[in-house]
C-alpha positions as CSV (number, residue, x, y, z in Angstrom):
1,X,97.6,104.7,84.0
2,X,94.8,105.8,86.5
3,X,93.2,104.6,89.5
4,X,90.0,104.1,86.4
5,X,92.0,102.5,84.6
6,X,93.0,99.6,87.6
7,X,89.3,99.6,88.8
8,X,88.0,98.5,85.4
9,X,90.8,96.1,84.6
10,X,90.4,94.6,88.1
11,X,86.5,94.4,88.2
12,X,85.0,95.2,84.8
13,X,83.3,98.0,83.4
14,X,79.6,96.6,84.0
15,X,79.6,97.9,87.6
16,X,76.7,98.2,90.8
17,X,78.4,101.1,92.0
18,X,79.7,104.6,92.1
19,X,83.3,104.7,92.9
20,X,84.8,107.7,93.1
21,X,88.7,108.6,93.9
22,X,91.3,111.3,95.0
23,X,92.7,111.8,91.4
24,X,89.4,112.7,89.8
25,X,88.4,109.0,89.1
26,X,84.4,109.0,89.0
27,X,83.2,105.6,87.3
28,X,79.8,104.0,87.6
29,X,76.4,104.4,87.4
30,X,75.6,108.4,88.4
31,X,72.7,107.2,90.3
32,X,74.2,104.1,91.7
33,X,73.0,102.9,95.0
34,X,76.2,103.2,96.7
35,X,79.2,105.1,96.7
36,X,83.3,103.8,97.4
37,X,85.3,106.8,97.7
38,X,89.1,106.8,97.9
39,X,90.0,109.6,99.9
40,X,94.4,109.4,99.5
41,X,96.8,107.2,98.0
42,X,97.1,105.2,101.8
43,X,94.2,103.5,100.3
44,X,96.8,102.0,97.3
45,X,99.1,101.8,99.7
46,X,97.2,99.0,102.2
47,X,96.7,97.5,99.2
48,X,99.6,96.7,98.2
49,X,101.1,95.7,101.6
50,X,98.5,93.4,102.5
51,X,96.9,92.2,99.3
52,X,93.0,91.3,99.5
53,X,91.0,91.3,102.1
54,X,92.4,92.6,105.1
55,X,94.3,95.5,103.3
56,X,90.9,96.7,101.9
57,X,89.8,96.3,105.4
58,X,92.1,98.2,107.0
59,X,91.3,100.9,104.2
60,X,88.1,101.0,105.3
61,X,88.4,101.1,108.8
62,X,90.8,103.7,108.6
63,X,89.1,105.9,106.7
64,X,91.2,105.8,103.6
65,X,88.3,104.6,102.0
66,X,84.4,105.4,103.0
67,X,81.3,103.8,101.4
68,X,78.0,105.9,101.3
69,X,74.2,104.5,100.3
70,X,73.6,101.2,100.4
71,X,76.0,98.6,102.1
72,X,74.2,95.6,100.5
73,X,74.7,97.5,97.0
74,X,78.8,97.4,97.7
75,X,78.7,93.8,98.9
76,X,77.4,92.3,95.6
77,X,81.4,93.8,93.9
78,X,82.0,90.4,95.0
79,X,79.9,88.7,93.0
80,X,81.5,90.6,90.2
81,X,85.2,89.9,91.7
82,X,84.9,85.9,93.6
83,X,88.6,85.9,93.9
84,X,89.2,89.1,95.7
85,X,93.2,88.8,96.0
86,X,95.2,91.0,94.0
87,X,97.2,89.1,91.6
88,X,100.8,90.1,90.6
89,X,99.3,92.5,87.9
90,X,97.2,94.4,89.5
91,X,99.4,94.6,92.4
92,X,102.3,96.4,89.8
93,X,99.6,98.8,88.4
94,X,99.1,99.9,92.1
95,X,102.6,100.0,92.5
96,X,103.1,102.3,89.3
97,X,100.0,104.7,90.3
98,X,102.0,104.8,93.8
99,X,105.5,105.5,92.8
100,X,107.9,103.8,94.8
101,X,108.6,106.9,96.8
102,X,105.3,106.4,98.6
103,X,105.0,102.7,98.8
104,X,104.9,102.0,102.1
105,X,102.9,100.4,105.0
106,X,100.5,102.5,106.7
107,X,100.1,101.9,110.5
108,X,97.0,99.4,111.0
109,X,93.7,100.8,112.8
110,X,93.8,100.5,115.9
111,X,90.5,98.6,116.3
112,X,92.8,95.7,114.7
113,X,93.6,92.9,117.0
114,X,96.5,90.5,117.0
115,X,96.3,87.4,119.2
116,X,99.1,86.2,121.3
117,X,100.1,83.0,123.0
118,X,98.7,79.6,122.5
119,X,95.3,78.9,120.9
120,X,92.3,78.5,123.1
121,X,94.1,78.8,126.5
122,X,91.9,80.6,128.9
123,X,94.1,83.6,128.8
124,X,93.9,83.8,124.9
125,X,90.0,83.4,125.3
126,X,89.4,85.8,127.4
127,X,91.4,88.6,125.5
128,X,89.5,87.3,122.3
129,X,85.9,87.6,123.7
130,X,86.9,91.3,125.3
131,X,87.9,92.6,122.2
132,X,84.5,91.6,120.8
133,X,82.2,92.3,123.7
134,X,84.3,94.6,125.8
135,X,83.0,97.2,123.7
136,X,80.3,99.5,125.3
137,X,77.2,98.2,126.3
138,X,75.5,101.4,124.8
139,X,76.8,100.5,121.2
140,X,75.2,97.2,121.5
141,X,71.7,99.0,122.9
142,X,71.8,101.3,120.1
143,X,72.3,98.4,117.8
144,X,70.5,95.3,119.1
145,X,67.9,96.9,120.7
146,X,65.6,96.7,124.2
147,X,66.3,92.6,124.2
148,X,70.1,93.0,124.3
149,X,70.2,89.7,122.3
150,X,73.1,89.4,120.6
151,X,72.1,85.9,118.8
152,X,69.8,84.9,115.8
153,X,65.9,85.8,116.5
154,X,63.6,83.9,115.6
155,X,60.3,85.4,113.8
156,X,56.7,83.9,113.3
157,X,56.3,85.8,111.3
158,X,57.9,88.4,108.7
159,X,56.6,91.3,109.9
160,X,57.5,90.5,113.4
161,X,59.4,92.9,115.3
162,X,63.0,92.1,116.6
163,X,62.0,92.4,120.4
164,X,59.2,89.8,119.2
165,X,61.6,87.8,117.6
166,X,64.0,87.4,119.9
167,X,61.1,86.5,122.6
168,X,60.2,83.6,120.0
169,X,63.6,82.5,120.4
170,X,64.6,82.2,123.9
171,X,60.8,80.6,124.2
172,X,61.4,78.3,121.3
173,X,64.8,77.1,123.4
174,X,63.3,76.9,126.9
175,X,60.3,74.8,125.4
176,X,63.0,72.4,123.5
177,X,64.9,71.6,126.6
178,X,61.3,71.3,128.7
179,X,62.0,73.9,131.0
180,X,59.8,73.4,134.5
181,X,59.5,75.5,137.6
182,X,62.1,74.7,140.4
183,X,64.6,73.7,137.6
184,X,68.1,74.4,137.5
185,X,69.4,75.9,133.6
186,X,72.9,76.7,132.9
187,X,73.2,79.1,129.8
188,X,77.0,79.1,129.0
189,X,77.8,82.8,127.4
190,X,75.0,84.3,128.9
191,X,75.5,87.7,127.0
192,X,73.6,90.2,129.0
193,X,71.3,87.9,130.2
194,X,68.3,87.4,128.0
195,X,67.9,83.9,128.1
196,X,68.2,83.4,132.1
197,X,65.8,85.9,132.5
198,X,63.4,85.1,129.9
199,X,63.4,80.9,131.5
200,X,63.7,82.3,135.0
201,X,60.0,84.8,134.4
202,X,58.0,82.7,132.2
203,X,58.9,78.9,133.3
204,X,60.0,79.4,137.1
205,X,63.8,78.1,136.9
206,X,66.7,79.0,138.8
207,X,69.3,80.1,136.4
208,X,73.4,80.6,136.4
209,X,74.5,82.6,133.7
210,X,78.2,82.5,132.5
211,X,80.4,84.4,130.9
212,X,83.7,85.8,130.2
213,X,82.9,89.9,129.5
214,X,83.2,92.0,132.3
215,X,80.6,94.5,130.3
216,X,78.1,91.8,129.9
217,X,78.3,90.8,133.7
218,X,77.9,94.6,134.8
219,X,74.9,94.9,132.6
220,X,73.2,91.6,132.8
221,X,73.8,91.4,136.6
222,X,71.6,95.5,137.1
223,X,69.3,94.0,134.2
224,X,68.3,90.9,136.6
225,X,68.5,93.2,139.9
226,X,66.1,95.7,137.6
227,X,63.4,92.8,136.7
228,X,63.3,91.7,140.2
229,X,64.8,88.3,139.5
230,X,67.6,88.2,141.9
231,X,66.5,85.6,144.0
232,X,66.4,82.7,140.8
233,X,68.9,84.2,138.7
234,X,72.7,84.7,139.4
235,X,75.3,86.0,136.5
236,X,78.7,85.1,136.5
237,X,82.3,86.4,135.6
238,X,83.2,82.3,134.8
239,X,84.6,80.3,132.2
240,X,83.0,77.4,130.8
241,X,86.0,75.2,132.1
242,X,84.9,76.1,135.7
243,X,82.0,75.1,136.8
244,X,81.6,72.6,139.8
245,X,78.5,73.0,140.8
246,X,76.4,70.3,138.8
247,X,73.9,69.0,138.3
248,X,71.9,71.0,136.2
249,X,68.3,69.7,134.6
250,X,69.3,71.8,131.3
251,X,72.2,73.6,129.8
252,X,71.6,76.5,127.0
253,X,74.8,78.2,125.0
254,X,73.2,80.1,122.5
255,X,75.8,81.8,120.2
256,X,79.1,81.0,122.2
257,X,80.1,78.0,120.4
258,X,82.3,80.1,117.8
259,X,84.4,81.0,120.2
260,X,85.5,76.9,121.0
261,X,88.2,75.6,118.8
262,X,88.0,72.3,117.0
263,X,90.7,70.7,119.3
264,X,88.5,71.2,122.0
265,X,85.0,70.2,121.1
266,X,85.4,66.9,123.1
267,X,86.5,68.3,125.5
268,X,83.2,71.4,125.7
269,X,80.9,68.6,125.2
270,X,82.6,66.3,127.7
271,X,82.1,69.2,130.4
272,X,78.3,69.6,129.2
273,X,77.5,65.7,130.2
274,X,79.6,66.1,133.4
275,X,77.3,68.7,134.3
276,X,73.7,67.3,133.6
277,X,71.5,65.0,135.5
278,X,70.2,62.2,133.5
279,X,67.4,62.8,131.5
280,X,68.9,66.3,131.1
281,X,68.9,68.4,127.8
282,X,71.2,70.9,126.6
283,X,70.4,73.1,123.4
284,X,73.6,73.9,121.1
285,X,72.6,77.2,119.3
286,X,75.6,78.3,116.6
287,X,77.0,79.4,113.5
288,X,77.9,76.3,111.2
289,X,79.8,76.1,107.7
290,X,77.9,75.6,105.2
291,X,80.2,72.2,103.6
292,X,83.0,70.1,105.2
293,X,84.9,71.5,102.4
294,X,85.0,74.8,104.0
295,X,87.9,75.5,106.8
296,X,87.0,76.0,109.9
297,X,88.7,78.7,111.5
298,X,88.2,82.1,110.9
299,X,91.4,83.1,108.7
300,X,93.4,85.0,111.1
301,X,94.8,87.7,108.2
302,X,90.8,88.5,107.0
303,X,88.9,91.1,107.7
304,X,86.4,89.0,110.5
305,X,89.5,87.1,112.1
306,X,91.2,90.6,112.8
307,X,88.7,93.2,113.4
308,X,85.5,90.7,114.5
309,X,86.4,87.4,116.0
310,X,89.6,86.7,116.7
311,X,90.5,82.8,116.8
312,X,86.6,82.3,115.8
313,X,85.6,78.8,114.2
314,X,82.8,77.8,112.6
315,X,81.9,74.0,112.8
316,X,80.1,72.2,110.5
317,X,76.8,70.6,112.1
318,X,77.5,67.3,111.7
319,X,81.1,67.3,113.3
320,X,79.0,69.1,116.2
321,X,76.6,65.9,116.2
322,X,79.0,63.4,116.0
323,X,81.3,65.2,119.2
324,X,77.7,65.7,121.5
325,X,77.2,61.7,120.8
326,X,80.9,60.6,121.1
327,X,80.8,62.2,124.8
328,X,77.1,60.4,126.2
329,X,75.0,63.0,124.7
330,X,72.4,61.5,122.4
331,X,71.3,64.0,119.7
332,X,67.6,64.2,119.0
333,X,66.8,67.6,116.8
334,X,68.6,69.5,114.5
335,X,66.9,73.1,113.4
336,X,68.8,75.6,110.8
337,X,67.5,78.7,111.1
338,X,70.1,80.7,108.5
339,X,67.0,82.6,106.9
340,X,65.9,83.7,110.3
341,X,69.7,85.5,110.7
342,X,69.7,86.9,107.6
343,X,66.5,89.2,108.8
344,X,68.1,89.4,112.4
345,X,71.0,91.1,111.0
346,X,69.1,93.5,108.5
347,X,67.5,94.6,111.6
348,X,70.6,95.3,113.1
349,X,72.8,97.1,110.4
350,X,69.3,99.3,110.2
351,X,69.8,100.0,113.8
352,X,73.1,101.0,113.6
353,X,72.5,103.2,110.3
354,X,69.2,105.1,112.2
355,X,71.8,105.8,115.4
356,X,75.0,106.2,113.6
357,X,76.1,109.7,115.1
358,X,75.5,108.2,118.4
359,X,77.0,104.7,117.7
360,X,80.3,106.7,116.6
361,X,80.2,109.1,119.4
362,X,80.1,105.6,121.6
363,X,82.9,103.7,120.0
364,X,84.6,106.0,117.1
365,X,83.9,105.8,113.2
366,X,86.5,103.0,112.7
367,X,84.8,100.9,115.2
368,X,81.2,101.4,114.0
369,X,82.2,100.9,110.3
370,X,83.6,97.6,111.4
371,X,80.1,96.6,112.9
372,X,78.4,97.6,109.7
373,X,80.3,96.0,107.3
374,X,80.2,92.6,109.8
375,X,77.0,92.4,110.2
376,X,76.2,93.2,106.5
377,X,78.1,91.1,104.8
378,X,77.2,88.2,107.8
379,X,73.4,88.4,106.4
380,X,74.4,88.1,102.8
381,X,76.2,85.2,103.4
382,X,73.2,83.4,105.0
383,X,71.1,84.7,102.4
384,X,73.5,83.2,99.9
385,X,73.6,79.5,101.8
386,X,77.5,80.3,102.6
387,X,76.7,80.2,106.2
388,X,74.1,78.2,108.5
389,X,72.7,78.9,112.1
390,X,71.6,75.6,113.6
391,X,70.1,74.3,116.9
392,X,71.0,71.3,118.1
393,X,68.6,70.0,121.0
394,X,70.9,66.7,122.7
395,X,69.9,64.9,126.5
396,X,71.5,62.4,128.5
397,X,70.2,59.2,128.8
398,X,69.2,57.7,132.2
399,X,71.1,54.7,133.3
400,X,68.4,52.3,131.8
401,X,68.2,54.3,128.6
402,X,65.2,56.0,129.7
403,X,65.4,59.8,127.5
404,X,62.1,61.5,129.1
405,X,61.7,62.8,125.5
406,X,58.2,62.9,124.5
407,X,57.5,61.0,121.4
408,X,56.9,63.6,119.3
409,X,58.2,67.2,119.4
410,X,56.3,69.8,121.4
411,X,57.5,72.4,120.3
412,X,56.7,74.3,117.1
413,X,59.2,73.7,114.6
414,X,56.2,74.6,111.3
415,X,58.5,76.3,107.8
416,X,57.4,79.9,107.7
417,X,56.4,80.6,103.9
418,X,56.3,84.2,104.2
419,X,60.0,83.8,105.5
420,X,61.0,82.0,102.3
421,X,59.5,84.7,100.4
422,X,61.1,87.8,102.0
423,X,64.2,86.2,101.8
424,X,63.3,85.1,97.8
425,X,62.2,88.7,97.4
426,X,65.8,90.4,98.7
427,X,68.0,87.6,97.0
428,X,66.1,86.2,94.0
429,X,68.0,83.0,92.7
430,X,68.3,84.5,89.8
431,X,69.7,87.6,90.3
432,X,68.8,91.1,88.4
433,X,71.4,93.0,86.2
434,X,73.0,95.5,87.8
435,X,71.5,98.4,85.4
436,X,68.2,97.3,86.6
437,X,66.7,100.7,89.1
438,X,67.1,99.6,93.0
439,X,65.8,101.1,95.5
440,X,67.7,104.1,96.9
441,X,68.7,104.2,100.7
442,X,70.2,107.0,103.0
443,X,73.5,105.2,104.8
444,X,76.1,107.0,106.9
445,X,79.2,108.3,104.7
């Protein structure tokens, strides 16, 4: 038996891509739109040890294994394999094309992480968000761009550029919670500072920005210093669970609320009302499973839970709704914006492919592969309704019940055709075969 022989039993012989392998294994379409290569047998070997995801991960990361072309074109193998655990047969054929004398368990990547200690202490937190974040501030440039928004954009429309985008969406947030001058806003995971700035210049607030990376702080705090907005804005090294110093007319946390835990969502939202005036409005912007069905932490022994977000869960909205009204908070808007992520994060694995020697000079090959398959297979998945991004826009009643909401929205929450169809166009519903010509791509090896 060859490694042929395992790859067509495993996945089938009607396959999107070229793969191509150490012992002269060269299957696929000659033209194919992407390229797997399987550089040694370590490859087989994380295989076998950690069966499915996280040992093709590690492959990956590694270097065992290197995919060239198109990234989107090697993401749709899973439609082909939904399941994509080995079972005990394959397992033995990769135990035969080993041998026994090399089966073994190759040291993980290093850009693997392993959380210790008890879930969702502050200590446990904080080592989860700097293994994220903690990364370089110049990776994150060369991949999110001028805005340094690390959060779904919004777009007007499809030709919009991301800077434009992202401006939609910090003005689409300040106008939900009714941001006025001489306001005080809170924006809990500030990132490096986009939203404080953008509410501070263009609607006159004085802003606190939190968070828990010591890169964003550095950055975000010479970003406010170089816009000449250090007298309204001030950024600080803070968890969430310390802040005294309410009350605040609005509270924003735009892409933090993956990193709190189920077990503690009363307790997040509890804080939140603790620290509004009445009449105050906070704006939950986050990832979301798609079903209740779904679990909601990240599994710990994927590829996202050890190489992305360790201890990450993803909430479904209505559990979210139901916690902000349990703890005072009455909810009054609910937005999902999944087809506005999908083209975020297309904009983002394109700006990592167009500065990929420099990206990998930044942060190592391992590293940057990690980012690129993340983010890729992150927009398929809210191209293929897996995932959701949703904003949820709550406020605090006054004493007398009094909400200050006006009675209709005012801001612009109008469906985006040519959205719909960009998205229809990438991911038809009913998908093409996969001898059908695509479009070719230049990708990093």
């Amino acid at each position: 038996m060859n490694i042929e022989s395992f790859i067509t039993d495993w996945v089938g012989t009607d396959l999107p891509v070229r793969i191509k392998a150490y012992d002269g294994t060269d299957v696929g379409p000659k033209d194919a739109a992407a390229t797997i290569t399987l550089h040694s047998p370590d490859a087989l070997a994380r295989m076998v040890t950690a069966p499915g995801e996280l040992g093709l991960a590690r492959a990956y990361v590694a270097g065992d294994i290197d995919i060239s072309g198109d990234i989107y074109a090697v993401l749709r193998v899973r439609q082909l394999v939904p399941e994509i655990d080995l079972g005990l047969r394959q397992i033995g054929q990769l135990v035969r094309l080993l041998g026994f004398k090399n089966l073994r368990r190759p040291t993980p990547p290093p850009e693997e992480h392993r959380s210790s200690g008890r879930l969702h202490t502050r200590r446990r937190d904080a080592a989860a968000i700097s293994h994220h974040y903690d990364v370089s501030n110049e990776f994150y440039r060369l991949v999110l761009g001028p805005s340094m928004t690390y959060s779904c954009a919004v777009f007007s429309e499809a030709t919009d550029s991301l800077e434009q985008a992202q401006e939609n969406k910090y003005e689409l947030i300040c106008n939900k919670l009714g941001l006025k001058p001489g306001m005080r806003l809170l924006d809990i995971g500030c990132g490096w500072g986009g939203m404080v700035m953008h509410a501070a210049k263009h609607h006159g607030v004085q802003a606190i920005g939190i968070t828990i990376s010591q890169n964003q702080v550095d950055a975000a705090r010479q970003r406010v210093v170089d816009a000449r907005l250090a007298d309204k804005i001030e950024i600080r090294f803070q968890d969430y669970r310390e802040i005294r110093d309410e009350p605040f007319d609005a509270i924003s946390s735009i892409g933090m609320f993956e990193h709190v835990g189920l077990r503690r969502l009363g307790a997040y939202f509890s804080q939140i009302e603790d620290l509004l005036k009445p009449g105050g409005r906070v704006l939950n912007h986050a990832i979301s499973r798609s079903t209740t069905g779904q679990r909601a932490r990240v599994d710990r022994s994927g590829f996202i839970g050890r190489y992305v977000f360790p201890d990450g869960e993803l909430h479904e909205v209505g559990s979210s709704i139901s916690a902000l009204q349990e703890h005072g908070l009455d909810v009054r808007h609910m937005e999902n914006l999944r087809e506005h992520y999908a083209l975020t994060l297309r904009q983002w694995v394109a700006n990592l492919e167009a500065n990929w020697d420099e990206a990998v000079a930044e942060v190592g090959e391992g590293r940057a592969k990690v980012w690129r398959m993340y983010m890729a297979g992150s927009a398929v998945g809210f191209e293929d309704n897996g995932i959701h991004v949703d904003q949820v826009l709550a406020v605090k009643p006054t004493p007398t019940g009094v909400s200050g909401m006006p009675l209709r929205p005012s801001w612009d929450t109008r469906w985006i055709p040519e959205i719909v169809q960009v998205i229809d166009d990438r991911h038809p519903t009913n998908r093409p075969s996969f001898q059908q010509e695509r479009p070719k791509r230049t990708s990093p090896a």
